[in-house]
MARLO-590258 format. One record per residue (C-alpha): x, y, z; residue in three letters. Coordinates in steps of 0.25 Angstrom, whole numbers, plus 5000, padded with zeros to 4 digits. Layout:
N
XYZALA
...
***
This chain:
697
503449234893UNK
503649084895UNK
504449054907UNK
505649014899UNK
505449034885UNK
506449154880UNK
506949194869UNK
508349194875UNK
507849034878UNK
508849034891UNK
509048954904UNK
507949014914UNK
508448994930UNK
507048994938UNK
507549004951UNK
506448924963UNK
506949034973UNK
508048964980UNK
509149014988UNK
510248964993UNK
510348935008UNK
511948965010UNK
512749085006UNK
511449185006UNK
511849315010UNK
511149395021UNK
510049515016UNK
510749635017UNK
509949755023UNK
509649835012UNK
510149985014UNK
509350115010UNK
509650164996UNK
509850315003UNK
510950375005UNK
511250435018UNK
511050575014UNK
509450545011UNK
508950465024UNK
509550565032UNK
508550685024UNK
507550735033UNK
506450685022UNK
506950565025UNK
507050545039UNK
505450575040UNK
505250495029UNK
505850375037UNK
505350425050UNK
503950435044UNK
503750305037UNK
504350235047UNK
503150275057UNK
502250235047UNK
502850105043UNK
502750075058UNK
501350115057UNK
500950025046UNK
501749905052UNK
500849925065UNK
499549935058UNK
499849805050UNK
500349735063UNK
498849765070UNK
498349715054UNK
499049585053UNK
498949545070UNK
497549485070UNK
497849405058UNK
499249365063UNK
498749335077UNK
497449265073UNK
498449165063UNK
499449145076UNK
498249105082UNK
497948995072UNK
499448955071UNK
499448935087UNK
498048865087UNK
498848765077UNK
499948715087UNK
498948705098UNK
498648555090UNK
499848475089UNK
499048355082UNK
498848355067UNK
497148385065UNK
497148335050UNK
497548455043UNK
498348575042UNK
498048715048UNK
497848815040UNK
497748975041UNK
497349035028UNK
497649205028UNK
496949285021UNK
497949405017UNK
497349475006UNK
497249494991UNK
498649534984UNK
499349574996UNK
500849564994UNK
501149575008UNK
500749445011UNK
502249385012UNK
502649495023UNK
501249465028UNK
501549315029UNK
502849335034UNK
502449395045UNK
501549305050UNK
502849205047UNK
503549275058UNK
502349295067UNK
501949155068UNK
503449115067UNK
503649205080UNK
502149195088UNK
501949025086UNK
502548905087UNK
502748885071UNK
503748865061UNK
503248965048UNK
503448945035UNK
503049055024UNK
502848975011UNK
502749075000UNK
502349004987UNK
503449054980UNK
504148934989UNK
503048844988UNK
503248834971UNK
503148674973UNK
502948584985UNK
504248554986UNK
504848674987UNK
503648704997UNK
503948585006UNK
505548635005UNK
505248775011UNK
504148725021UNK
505248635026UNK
506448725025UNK
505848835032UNK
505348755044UNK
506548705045UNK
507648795043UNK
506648905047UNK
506848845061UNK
508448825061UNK
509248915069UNK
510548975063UNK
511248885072UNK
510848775069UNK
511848685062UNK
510748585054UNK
511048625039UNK
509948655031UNK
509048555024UNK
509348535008UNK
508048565000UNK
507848394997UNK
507648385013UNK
506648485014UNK
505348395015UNK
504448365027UNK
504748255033UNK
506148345035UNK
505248425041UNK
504648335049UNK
505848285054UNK
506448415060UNK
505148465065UNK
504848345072UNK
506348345078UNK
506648495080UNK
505148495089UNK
505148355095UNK
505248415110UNK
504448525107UNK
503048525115UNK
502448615106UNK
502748605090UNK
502648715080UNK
502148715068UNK
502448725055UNK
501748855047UNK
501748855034UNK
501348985028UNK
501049005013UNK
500649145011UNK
500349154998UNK
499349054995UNK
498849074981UNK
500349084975UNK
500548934980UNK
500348814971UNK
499048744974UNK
499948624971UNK
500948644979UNK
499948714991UNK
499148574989UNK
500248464991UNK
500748535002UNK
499748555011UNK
499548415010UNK
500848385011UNK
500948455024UNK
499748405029UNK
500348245027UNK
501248295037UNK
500448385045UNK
500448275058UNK
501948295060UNK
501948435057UNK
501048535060UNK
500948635049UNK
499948755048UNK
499748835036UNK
499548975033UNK
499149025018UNK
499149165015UNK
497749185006UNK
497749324998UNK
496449294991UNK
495249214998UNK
495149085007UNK
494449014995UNK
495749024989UNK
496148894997UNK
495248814995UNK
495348864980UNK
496848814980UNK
496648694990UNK
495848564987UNK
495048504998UNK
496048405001UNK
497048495004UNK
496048595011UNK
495548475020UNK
497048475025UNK
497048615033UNK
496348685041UNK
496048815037UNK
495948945044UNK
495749095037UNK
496249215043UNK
495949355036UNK
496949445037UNK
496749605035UNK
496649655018UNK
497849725015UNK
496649835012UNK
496249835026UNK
497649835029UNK
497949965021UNK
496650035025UNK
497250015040UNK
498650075037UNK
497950185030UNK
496950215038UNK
497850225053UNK
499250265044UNK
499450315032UNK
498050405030UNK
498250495042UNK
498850615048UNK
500050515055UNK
500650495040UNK
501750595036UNK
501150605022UNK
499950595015UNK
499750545001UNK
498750624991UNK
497650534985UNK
498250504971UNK
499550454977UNK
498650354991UNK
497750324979UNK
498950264970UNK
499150174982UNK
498050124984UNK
497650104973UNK
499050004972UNK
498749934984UNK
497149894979UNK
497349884965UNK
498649824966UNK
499249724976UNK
498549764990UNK
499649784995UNK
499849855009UNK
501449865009UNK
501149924995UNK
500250024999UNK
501350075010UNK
502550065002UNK
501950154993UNK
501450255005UNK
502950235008UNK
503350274994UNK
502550394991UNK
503150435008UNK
504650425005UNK
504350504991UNK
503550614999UNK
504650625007UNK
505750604996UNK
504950704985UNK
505150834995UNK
505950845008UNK
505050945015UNK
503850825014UNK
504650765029UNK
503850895036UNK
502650805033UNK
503250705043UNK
502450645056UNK
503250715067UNK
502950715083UNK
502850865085UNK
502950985079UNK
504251005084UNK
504850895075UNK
504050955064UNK
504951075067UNK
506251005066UNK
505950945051UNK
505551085046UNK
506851145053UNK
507751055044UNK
507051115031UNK
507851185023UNK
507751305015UNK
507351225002UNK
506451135009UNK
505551255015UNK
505651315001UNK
504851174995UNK
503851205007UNK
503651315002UNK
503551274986UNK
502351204992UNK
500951204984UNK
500251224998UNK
501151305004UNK
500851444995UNK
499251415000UNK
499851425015UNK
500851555011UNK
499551625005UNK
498651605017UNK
499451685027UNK
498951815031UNK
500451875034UNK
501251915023UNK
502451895032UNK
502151765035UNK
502051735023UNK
503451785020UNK
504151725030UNK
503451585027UNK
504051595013UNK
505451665016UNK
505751615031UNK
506151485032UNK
506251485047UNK
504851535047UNK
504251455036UNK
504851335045UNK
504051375058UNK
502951405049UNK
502951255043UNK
502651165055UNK
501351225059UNK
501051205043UNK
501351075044UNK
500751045056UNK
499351105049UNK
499550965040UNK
499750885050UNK
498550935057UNK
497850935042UNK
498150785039UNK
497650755055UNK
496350825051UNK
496150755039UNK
496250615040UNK
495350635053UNK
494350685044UNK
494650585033UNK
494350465044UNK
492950555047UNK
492550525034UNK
493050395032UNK
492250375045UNK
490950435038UNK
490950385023UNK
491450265025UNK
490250165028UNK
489450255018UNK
488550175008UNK
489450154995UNK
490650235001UNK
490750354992UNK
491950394999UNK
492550255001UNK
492650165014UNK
494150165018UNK
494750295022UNK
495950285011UNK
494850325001UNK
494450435009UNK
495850485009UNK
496050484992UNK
494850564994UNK
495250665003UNK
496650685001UNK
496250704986UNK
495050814984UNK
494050864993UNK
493250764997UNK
492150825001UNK
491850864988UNK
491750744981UNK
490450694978UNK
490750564987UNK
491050645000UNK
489550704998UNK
488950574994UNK
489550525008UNK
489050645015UNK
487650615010UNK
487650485015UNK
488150525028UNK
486950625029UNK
485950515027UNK
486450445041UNK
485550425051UNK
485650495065UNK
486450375073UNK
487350315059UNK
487750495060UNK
488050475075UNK
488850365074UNK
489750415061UNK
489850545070UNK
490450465082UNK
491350395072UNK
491950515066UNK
492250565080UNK
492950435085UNK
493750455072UNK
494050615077UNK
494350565091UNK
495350445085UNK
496050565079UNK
496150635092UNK
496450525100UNK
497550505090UNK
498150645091UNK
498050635106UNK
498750495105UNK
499850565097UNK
499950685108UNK
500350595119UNK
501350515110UNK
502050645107UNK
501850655092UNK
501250775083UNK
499750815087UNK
498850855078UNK
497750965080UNK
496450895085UNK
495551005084UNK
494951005071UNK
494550855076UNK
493950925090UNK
493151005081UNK
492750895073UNK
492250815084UNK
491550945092UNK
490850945081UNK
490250815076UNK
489950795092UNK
489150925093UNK
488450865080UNK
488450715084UNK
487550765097UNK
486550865089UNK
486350725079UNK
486150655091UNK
484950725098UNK
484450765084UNK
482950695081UNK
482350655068UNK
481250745067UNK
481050825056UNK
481050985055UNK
480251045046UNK
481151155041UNK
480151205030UNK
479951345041UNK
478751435037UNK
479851565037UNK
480451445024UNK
479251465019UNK
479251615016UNK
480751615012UNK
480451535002UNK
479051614998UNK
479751744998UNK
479051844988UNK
480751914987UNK
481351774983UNK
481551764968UNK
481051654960UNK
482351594958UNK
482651594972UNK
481451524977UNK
481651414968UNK
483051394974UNK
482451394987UNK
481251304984UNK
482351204978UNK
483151214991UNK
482051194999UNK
481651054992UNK
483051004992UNK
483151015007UNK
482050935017UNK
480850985021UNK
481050915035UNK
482450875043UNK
482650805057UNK
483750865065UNK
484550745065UNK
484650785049UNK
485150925054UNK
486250865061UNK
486650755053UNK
486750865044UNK
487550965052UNK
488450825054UNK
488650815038UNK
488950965037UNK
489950965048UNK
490750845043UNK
490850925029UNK
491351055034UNK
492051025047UNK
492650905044UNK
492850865029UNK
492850995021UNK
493751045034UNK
494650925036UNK
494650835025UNK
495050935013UNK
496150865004UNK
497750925006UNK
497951014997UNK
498951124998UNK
497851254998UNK
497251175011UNK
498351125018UNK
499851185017UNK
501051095016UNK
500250975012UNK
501350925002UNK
501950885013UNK
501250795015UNK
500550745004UNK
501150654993UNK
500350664980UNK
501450614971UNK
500550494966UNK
501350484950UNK
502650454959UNK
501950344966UNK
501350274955UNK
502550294947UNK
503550214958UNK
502450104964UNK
501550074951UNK
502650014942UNK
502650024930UNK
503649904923UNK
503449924908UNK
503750064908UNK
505150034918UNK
505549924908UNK
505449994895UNK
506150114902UNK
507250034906UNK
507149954893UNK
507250074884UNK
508050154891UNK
508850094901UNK
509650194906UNK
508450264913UNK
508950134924UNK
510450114922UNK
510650264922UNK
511950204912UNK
512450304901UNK
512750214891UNK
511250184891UNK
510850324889UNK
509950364877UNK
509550464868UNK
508250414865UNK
507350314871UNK
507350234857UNK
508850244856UNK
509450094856UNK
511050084861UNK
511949974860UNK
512350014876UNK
510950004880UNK
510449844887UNK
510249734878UNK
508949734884UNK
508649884882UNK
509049864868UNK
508249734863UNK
507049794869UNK
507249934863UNK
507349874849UNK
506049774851UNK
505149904853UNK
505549934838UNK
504949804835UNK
503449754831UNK
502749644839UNK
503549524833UNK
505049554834UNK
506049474826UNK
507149414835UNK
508049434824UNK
507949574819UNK
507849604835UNK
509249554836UNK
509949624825UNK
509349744829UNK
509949704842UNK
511349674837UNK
511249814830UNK
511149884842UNK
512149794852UNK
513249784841UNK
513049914830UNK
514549894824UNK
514449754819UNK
512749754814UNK
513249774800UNK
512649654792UNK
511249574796UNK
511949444794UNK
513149464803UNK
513049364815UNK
512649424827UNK
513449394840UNK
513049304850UNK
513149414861UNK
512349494855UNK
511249384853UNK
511449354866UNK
511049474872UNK
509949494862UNK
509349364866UNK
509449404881UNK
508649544878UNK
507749484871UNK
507449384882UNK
507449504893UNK
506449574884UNK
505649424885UNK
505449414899UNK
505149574900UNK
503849544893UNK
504249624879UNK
504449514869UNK
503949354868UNK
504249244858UNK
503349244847UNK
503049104842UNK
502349124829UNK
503849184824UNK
505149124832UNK
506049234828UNK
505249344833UNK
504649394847UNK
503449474850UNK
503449604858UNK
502649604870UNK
502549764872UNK
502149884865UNK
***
């Protein structure tokens, strides 16, 4: 649709995003939309509780992400005040953020406040959305540096918007900082440098560079793409004006694969998801908008609804010791332990005990089905502590493979895992094949890798022992590191000469007079599948592939199903439908619902229908004028759509075709229609001037 060409053919208001400077009201805090009566549930309080120990989590993982950057652009920043003279052009850092990342403002913001806080700088964030022309990009440069630095005591009134140039600027920065040994300067940060004009971008660089030996600016563009890019949108004469410097900061890829790795896939996370629901996010953040923040307020939606969906998911909560675990299952009610009960994994448990009245009680005492559930919960715990160590073993193994079969970052590995049985994929066998193929010192050093990775989880255990919090039992990963030690040391005093294996008593097994025909055969077929010859360091690598297999994966790394694992529900979300249908919107359909039948939103009662075809006169203009251009062809008559309309506004007086129809009525037609323009459904048609052509089927 043109900018302004409508049917209605109105007055159009574009506003440029001004706001007024006096009478603006301060930002209320925004309250919760829950009553009193939910935040005080128990579901809630470990919801809240939970999350927030994550979020703090996340917030430190991405504070250690963005440091370097932050420090090495402080760095920079400083290195420019340490020159006072003007050296023929202006310093320039260029950040590389990433593709598509729509954290980039809050990003950007941040290293506004850190620069603001850590150096001797004025900073101004200029978005291009305030940069539309280089007027109105000298007006905020100059406003911001000026007013930015005002006290609220300060009785000087604020400048109008025709004083705003730089020789104002000039002026105040030469008269505010004329006793000051030491200068700051002036930081001009554009974070999103593709959005800007080139035009605009152009005239003022070099417009600040005219002016650069009064006032010393730095620049700092925020690139999402490539550093080409600049040189791209600059010509030489503006790029022999600065003085570049490119710093790299983390993928939001990278960024995501770090919180996943250290936070959200391991036992330390109150809830799992299953892998349809973590592949629907995932899939959002790398087909989509790569968009960390997305990525974790979906976790955080798919949280609050795993919590929200059943009460009894809180047992699933991160707690200190089984003590607390105690106090959330004592304020369980009846109802409650009933739904454990209705469980899908719990009937497995039921019919794996041997007493018959243990059985009873579990199912008719609720004092002792309580004392019974935190050493079943705790078995979760400890299942989940298990198998994201040996989730990390195979990541370790598989994960410089030749081609990857199972993938390179652990997230791919956990679809897998959490989804089917992984070692019977043909890709897990692929991998272990190739492992096989190792030579004696790459085997060694993956075995001294997998036991720094067992150690790391004991050494994390251990740590969370002395800080008071819930321990997990170690044993299985004792076991496991006996083990590939014992193994490790037989590999290492192994040699490479080759054993004949084809023994003389070999030999008359194989010519026995009592073995059938049949039988030999098999044998003989055997025998030529497997070496004649085989070193012993071929033995033990061997033995290593066969005990990973059995002790370690088949053991550890089975998917969490209810048959294996009890109470699992508990902690797994699988709702992946609920998810896509709240985070993938879905406009069209939401538009014609509330077209067509508006009372699904207002919840009004004179808007309530029989059928979804039935047209109302109580019903919206809108609603109506689009309800009756779905009875229409692809060229509609403006016309016959207006009488139609009348007949349905104004049923009493639609006798006659040639009565005048009343302004009102025309009035509100036009308006639909116009609506319904700028909605996308209908344009104006030029071949027929009394007709429009629908744009939807």
């Amino acid at each position: 649709m043109d900018a302004t060409n409508s049917v209605s053919k109105g007055v159009f208001v574009f506003k440029n995003g001004a706001t007024r400077v006096k009478g603006r009201k301060k930002t209320q805090r925004c309250n919760s939309l829950l009553d009193t009566s939910t935040t005080k549930q128990h579901w809630f309080r470990m919801y809240k509780t939970n999350w927030e120990r994550l979020r703090q989590m996340i917030l430190k993982m991405q504070t250690s992400s963005y440091g370097k950057i932050i420090d090495d652009l402080l760095k920079f920043i400083e290195s420019c005040q340490q020159t006072d003279t003007y050296e023929g052009f202006l310093p320039t850092a260029a950040l590389l953020t990433g593709i598509n990342q729509t954290d980039h403002l809050s990003q950007f913001e941040k290293l506004a406040e850190d620069i603001r806080n850590n150096t001797l700088s004025i900073v101004v964030l200029l978005p291009s959305r305030d940069g539309s022309s280089l007027k109105q990009a000298v007006e905020t440069i100059v406003a911001k540096c000026i007013h930015g630095q005002q006290t609220d005591t300060a009785e000087e009134k604020p400048l109008r918007k025709n004083q705003l140039n730089l020789d104002v600027l000039h002026a105040w920065y030469t008269e505010t900082h004329i006793n000051c040994r030491v200068k700051p300067k002036l930081t001009i940060i554009i974070p999103d440098f593709e959005l800007f004009n080139p035009l605009v971008l152009q005239d003022l660089i070099l417009i600040l560079d005219s002016y650069a030996t009064t006032l010393p600016f730095v620049l700092v563009f925020g690139v999402a793409t490539a550093i080409s890019t600049i040189h791209n949108v600059l010509p030489y004469h503006v790029t022999s004006k600065i003085k570049l410097s490119i710093f790299q900061s983390e993928p939001s890829a990278t960024n995501l694969n770090k919180i996943l790795d250290e936070v959200l896939l391991t036992p330390f996370c109150p809830f799992h998801l299953s892998g349809k629901v973590f592949k629907l996010l995932l899939d959002i953040f790398l087909f989509y908008d790569f968009s960390v923040n997305g990525f974790i307020q979906g976790f955080k939606f798919a949280f609050l609804d795993h919590y929200f969906q059943q009460p009894i998911n809180a047992l699933s909560a991160i707690i200190d010791d089984a003590d607390d675990l105690q106090a959330i299952i004592n304020e369980l009610t009846s109802a409650e332990l009933e739904q454990i009960r209705q469980l899908p994994s719990f009937r497995p448990y039921v019919e794996s005990l041997q007493n018959p009245q243990e059985v009873i009680d579990i199912l008719t005492n609720d004092d002792y089905f309580k004392r019974s559930l935190t050493p079943m919960i705790m078995k979760v715990h400890n299942y989940w502590f298990t198998f994201h160590c040996a989730l990390q073993i195979l990541h370790t193994l598989v994960s410089d493979l030749p081609k990857a079969p199972l993938g390179r970052q652990l997230r791919e590995l956990y679809c897998q895992c959490v989804s089917c049985d992984v070692t019977e994929q043909p890709e897990f066998k692929e991998c272990m094949q190739l492992l096989s193929f190792l030579s004696k010192e790459e085997m060694l050093l993956k075995i001294k890798q997998v036991l720094d990775v067992v150690l790391q989880w004991v050494d994390r255990n251990d740590q969370l022992n002395i800080e008071g919090c819930l321990v997990y039992e170690v044993a299985p990963l004792e076991a496991m590191a006996n083990g590939l030690a014992i193994l490790s040391e037989e590999l290492a005093v192994a040699s490479h000469e080759q054993i004949d294996v084809d023994t003389q008593q070999d030999k008359q097994t194989l010519l026995s007079s009592q073995m059938g025909r049949q039988e030999l055969r098999e044998k003989l077929l055997t025998a030529a599948k497997h070496a004649k010859s085989e070193s012993a360091a071929t033995r033990a690598v061997g033995k290593i592939m066969d005990y990973f297999l059995g002790n370690i994966f088949q053991r550890h790394l089975h998917p969490p199903t209810g048959k294996k694992v009890p109470l699992i529900e508990l902690f797994l979300y699988n709702d992946s439908s609920f998810i896509r249908r709240h985070i993938i919107g879905a406009p069209r359909a939401a538009v014609h619902t509330a077209l067509n039948n508006p009372q699904f939103y207002t919840q009004c009662e004179c808007c309530t229908l029989d059928e979804s075809s039935c047209i109302i006169p109580s019903l919206p203009d809108l609603s109506i004028a689009y309800k009756l251009h779905l009875e229409c062809g692809r060229m509609i008559n403006l016309f016959d759509w207006l009488q139609a309309f009348r007949t349905v506004i104004d049923d009493v007086n639609s006798d006659g075709a040639e009565q005048q129809i009343d302004p009102v009525i025309q009035a509100r037609f036009t308006r639909a229609v116009a609506e319904l323009q700028f909605l996308g459904f209908i344009k104006t048609s030029k071949t027929k001037t009394d007709h429009v052509t629908r744009l939807t089927w």
